[in-house]
N, C-alpha and C positions, 0 to 999 in steps of 0.2 A: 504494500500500500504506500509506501513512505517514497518508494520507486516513481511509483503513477502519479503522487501527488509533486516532488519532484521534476518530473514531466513535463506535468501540466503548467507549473509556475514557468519553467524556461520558456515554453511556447509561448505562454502571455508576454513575459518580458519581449520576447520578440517581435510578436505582434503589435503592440504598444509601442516597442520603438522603431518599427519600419515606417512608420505613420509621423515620425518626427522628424523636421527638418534636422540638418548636423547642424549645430553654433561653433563659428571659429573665437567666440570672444575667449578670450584669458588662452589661448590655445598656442603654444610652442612649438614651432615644426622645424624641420631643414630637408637638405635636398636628399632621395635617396636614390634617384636615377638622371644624372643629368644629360643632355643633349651636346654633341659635339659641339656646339658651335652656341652652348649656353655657357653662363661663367658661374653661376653657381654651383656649390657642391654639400659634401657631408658636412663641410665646418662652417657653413650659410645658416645661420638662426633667425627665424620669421618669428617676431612678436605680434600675435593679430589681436585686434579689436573690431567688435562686432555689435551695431545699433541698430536692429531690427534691420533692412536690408543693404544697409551698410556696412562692410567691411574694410577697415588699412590696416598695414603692418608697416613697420618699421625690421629693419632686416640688416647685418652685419655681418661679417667672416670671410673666411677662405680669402678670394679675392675680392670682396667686397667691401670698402672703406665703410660703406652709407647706402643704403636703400630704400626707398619707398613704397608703397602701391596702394591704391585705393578703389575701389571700384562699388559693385551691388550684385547681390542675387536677383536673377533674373525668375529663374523656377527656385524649385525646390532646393534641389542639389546641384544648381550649376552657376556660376557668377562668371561675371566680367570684371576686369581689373585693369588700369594701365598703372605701368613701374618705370621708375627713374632711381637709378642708382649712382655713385661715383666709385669707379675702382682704384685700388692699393696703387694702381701705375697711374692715375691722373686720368684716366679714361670717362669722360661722363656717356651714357647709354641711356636706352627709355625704348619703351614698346606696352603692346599690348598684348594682353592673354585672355583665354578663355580657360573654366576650370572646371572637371567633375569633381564632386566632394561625396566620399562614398567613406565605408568604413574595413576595416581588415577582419580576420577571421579572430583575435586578438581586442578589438574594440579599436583600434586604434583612427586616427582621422585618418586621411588618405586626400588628398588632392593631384589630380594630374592636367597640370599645364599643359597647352597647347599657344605657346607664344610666337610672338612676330615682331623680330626688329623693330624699330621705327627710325632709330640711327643706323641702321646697317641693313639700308634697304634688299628685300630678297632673302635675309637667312629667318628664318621660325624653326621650331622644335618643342620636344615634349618632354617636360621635365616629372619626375615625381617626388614630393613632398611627401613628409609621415609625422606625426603627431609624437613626440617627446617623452 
């Protein structure tokens, strides 16, 4: 009995939270798959904040001196962002992304960019983020 009851609680928990947007507020990420021709990486830490369908982060490491991004959830689990950073070499950059916001088998956040230059017309790529 303790089995079934057991069970039945996980599936509720389940069910209950497939129904719930993810919140990136108070939420710590970094890169855990990055794109040739992206600068971020494992030692890139995203601070985000999140105001009903606003989200910014603030973002630092690896090669990153300074970064920004702000953007909105459009649906449910998917937002829009554009990022302007400054790198360790003097380099300033910026573009935009689009993002799925899903969760791992783990709980963990999960975000995978799909970004586009705007200073380096022609390169985009698809980074993946994971919650801290």
């Amino acid at each position: 009995m303790k089995k079934f009851v057991y069970l039945i609680t996980l599936l509720t928990m389940s069910i209950c939270d497939a129904g719930q947007p993810i919140s990136l507020d108070n939420v710590h990420m970094n890169v855990v798959k990055t794109d040739a021709c992206g600068v971020v990486n494992h030692e890139t830490i995203f601070y985000f904040q999140q105001k009903n369908n606003m989200v910014s982060a603030e973002y630092t490491g690896g090669k990153i001196q300074q970064g920004f991004l702000v953007g909105r959830f459009d649906e449910k689990d998917h937002f829009l962002f554009s990022y302007c950073q400054l790198q360790i070499d003097g380099k300033l950059d910026n573009g935009a992304s689009e993002c799925e916001v899903s969760k791992d088998q783990d709980g963990k956040i999960l975000l995978t960019e799909h970004f586009e230059w705007a200073s380096r017309p022609g390169e985009f790529g698809v980074n993946v983020f994971k919650e801290l």
